[in-house]
C-alpha positions in Angstrom: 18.1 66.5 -23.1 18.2 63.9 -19.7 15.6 61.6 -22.0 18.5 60.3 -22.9 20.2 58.9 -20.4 16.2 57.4 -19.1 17.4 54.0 -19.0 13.6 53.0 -17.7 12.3 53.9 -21.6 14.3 50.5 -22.2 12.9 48.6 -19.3 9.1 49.7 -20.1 9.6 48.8 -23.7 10.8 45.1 -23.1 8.0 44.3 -20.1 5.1 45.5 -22.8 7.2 43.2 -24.9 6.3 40.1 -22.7 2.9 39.0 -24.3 1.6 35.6 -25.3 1.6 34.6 -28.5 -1.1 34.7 -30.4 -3.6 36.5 -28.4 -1.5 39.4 -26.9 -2.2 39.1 -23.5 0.5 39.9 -20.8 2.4 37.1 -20.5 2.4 37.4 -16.0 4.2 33.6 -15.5 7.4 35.2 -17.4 6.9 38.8 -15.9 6.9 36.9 -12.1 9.5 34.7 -13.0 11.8 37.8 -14.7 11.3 39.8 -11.6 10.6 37.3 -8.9 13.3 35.1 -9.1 15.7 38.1 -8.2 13.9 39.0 -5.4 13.3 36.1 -4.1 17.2 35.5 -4.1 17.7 39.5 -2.5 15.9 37.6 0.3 17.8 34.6 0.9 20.9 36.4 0.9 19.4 39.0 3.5 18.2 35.9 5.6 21.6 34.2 5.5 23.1 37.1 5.6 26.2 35.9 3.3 28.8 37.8 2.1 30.7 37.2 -0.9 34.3 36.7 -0.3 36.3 37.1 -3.5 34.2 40.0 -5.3 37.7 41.1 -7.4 37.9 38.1 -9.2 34.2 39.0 -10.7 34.5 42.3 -11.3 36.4 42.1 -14.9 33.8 39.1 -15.7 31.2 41.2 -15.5 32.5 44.6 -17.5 33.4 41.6 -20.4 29.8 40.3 -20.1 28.3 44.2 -20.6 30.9 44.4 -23.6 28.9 41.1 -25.0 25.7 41.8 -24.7 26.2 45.6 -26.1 28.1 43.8 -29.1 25.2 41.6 -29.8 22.5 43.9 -29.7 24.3 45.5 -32.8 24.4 42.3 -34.6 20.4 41.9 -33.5 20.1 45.3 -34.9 21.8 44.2 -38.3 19.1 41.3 -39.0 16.2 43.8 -38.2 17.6 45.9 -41.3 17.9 42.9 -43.2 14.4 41.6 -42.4 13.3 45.1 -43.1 14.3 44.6 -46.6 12.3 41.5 -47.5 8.8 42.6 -48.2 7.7 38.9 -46.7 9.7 39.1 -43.7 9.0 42.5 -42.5 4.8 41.6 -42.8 5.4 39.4 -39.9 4.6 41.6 -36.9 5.2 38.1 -34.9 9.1 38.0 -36.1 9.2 41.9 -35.8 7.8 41.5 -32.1 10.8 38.9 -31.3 13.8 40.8 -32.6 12.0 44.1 -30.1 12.0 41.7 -27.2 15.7 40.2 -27.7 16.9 43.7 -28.4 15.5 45.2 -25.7 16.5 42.5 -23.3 20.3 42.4 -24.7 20.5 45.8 -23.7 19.0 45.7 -20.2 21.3 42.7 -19.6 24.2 45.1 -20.6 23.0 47.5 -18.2 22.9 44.7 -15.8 26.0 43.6 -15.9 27.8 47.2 -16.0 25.5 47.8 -12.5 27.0 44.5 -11.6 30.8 45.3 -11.9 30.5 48.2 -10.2 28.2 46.6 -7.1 31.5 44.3 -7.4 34.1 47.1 -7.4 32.3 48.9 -4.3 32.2 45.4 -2.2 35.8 45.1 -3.2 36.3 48.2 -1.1 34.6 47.0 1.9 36.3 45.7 4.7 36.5 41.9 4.9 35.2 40.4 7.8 39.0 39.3 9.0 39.7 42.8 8.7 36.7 44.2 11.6 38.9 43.1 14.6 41.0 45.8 13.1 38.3 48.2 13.5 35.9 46.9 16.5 33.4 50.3 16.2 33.0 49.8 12.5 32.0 45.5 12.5 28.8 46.1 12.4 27.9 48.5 10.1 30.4 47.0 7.6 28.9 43.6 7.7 25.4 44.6 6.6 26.9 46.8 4.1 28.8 43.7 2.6 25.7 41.7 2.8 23.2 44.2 1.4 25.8 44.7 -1.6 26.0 40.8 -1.7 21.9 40.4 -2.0 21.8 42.9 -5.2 24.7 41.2 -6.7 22.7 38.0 -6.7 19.7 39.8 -7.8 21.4 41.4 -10.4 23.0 38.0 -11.4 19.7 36.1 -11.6 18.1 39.1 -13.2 20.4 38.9 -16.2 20.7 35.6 -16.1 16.6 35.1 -17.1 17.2 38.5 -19.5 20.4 36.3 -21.3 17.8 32.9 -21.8 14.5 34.8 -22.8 16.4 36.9 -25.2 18.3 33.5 -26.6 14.9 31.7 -27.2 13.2 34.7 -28.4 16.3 35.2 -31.1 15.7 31.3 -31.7 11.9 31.8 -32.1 13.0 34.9 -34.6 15.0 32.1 -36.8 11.8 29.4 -37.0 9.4 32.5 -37.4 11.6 33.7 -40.8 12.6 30.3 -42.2 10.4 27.1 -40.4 6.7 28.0 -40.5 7.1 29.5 -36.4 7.5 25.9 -35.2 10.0 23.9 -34.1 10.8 19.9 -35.3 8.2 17.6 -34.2 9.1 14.1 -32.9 10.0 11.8 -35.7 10.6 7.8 -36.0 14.4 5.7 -34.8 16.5 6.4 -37.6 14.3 9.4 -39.2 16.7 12.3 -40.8 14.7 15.8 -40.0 12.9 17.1 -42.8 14.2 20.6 -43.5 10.6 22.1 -44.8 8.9 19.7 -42.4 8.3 22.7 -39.2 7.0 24.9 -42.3 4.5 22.9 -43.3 1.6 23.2 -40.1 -1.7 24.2 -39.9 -2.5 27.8 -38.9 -4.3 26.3 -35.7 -1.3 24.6 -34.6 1.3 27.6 -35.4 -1.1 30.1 -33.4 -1.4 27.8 -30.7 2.3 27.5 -29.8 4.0 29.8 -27.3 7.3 30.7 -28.8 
């Protein structure tokens, strides 16, 4: 069936990923920032109305980031199996509700970045702006061409940018959800080795109040 090429099932699943932690709520500051920041760049690219020059070099950067982030979401899918096999680990619907998120945001940021190289490839094609005087009729329609590619290749970029650092920190907040008590190290004195069992030991009022 076409379900399975529904790319959106992916996209749906990470934004009712984005809560706060430990009420639930829809996290809004991280959905704006996830899917304002792009747009707000599609903009300033309209209202320059830059072009970007060298869109070759970028392409194969691009297919090698999609490889990386597909690669990764196997290994993310490895440690959910593991956790799945600890009784104590796969009770924590907090550490089960990370690994979704990162998952789901490695893949989108695959997608992204295959979207990207071929945004890259098609701009590659169009005609450089010292290449118009060749073709006078054509100048202006190829320039905002080149410029609307331009403004969803930065959108794109920023897009999966954000996807790349949420997913990190979430994968990071997986790590001190499974082994350090859901908290990172607190300050400590000049001189002060960390405790490895100090972030475990905190009081359920402190752990349910951090947003990780």
């Amino acid at each position: 069936m076409l379900d399975r090429f529904n790319i959106g099932v992916v996209w749906l699943d990470h934004a009712r990923s984005l809560v706060k932690y430990p009420s639930g709520k829809p996290d809004g500051l991280a959905r704006a920032t996830l899917w304002g920041l792009p747009t707000v760049g599609v903009v300033l690219v309209g209202v320059t109305q830059y072009r970007l020059a060298n869109p070759v070099a970028l392409t194969p950067v691009a297919g090698l980031m999609a490889g990386i982030f597909f690669a990764s979401v196997g290994q993310l899918i490895s440690i959910r199996a593991r956790v799945a096999d600890s009784v104590q680990l796969s009770a924590s619907k907090r550490l089960r509700s990370h690994l979704r998120e990162s998952v789901s945001g490695m893949l989108l940021a695959a997608v992204g970045c295959m979207v990207l190289s071929l945004l890259l490839g098609v701009l590659s094609l169009i005609p450089a702006q010292s290449d118009l005087p060749k073709a006078p009729a054509l100048e202006p329609h190829w320039y905002w061409v080149g410029v609307g590619l331009t403004a969803l290749i930065v959108g794109a970029v920023i897009y999966v940018v954000l996807l790349f650092l949420s997913s990190a920190r979430r994968v990071y907040a997986s790590y001190l959800e499974a082994f350090e008590g859901g908290l990172p190290l607190g300050r400590r004195a000049p001189g002060e080795l960390p405790d490895a069992g100090s972030s475990a030991q905190v009081t359920p009022s402190r752990r349910d109040s951090a947003e990780i």
